[in-house]
Phi, psi and omega in degrees: 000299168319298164324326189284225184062263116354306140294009180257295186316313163315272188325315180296329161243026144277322182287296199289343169285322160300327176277010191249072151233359171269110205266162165279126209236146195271207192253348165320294172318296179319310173285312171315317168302313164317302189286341172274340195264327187275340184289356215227317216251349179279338184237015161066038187271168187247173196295119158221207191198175174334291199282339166258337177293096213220162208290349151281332174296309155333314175310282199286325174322268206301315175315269205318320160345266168322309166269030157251347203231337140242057186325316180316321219235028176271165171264152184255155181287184185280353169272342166101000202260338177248161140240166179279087192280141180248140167333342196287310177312319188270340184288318156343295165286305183303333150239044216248301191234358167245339188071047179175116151313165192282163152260310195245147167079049162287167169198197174264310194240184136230192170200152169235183213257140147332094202196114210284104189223147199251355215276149162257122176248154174201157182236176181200117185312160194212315199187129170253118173221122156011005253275010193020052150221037188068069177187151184234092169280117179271103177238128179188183179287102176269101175271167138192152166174209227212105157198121165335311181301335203255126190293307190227069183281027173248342163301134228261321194296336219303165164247119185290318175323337175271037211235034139072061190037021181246040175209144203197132214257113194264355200190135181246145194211150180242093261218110133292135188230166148212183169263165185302150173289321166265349163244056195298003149286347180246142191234176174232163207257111181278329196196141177220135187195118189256146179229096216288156182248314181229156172016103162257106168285123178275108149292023163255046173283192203253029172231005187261137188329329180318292169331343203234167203252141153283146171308301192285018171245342167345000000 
């Protein structure tokens, strides 16, 4: 009977440590989460971990970044076809959301190809937890589609459902984070892994100019 006991008493605390590892998050948060998290799902990385996160996914990471979040302020190549991403600019990102720089394949520059797209991906966060080991596991929701209506898809109010199908949760995905070292307002991303409900065409493939280096920066 003390065992039963004993095991009952265990299981109820196991249970109240587990539901107080869920943090409660306000909406200030949630959204400061939408947005660190859509920055991973917009640029198509793909699922790693410690031990697999290596200076192409970094590579492809910081490029793909930069010309999507500072398009404006890229130079165009002399054909008008490219733009001209510079090392400093990827490095930047890489350590912004990894805590860390490329080591191998430096250059001065890179470049991705020009290509005009309406489309939105964006992620939203679902649930946060604690892992009480200075880490954080991260669940949530991967969108895209196309719409003119939505104003803020990082705002925990906007409502998607009213968004007429034109959004649609292609992949559910999970994250370790923890915070930065240098920046303890801030986190950096350890482990990622997307799980698709359906198809994602990456218009980043592995023929694509992203991938490449300019010759005249050789």
């Amino acid at each position: 009977m003390r065992k039963l006991i004993a095991i009952l008493v265990f299981a109820g605390l196991c249970a109240v440590l587990s539901a107080k590892s869920e943090i409660k998050l306000n909406s200030a948060e949630i959204k400061k989460l939408n947005i660190f998290f859509s920055n991973f799902s917009e640029a198509y990385v793909p699922n790693f971990d410690e031990n697999t996160l290596n200076d192409d996914i970094l590579l492809k990471f910081g490029i793909r970044h930069v010309y999507i979040n500072k398009f404006s302020i890229l130079k165009d190549s002399h054909d008008h076809l490219l733009k001209v991403v510079p090392m400093g600019l990827v490095d930047a990102a890489t350590e912004k959301y990894f805590g860390k720089k490329i080591k191998s394949n430096r250059k001065k520059e890179f470049f991705a190809p020009v290509a005009d797209s309406d489309s939105n991906v964006f992620s939203r966060i679902s649930s946060l937890h604690d892992n009480n080991d200075c880490t954080y596991t991260a669940r949530g929701l991967i969108y895209s589609g196309v719409s003119g209506l939505l104003i803020d898809p990082y705002e925990p109010s906007t409502d998607l459902d009213n968004q007429n199908g034109d959004f649609t949760a292609d992949a559910d995905f999970v994250a370790v984070i923890k915070k930065s070292e240098t920046n303890h307002t801030r986190y950096i991303i350890l482990k990622y892994e997307v799980t698709s409900r359906y198809p994602i065409e990456d218009t980043f493939n592995e023929d694509s100019p992203t991938n490449k280096v300019l010759s005249n920066n050789e």
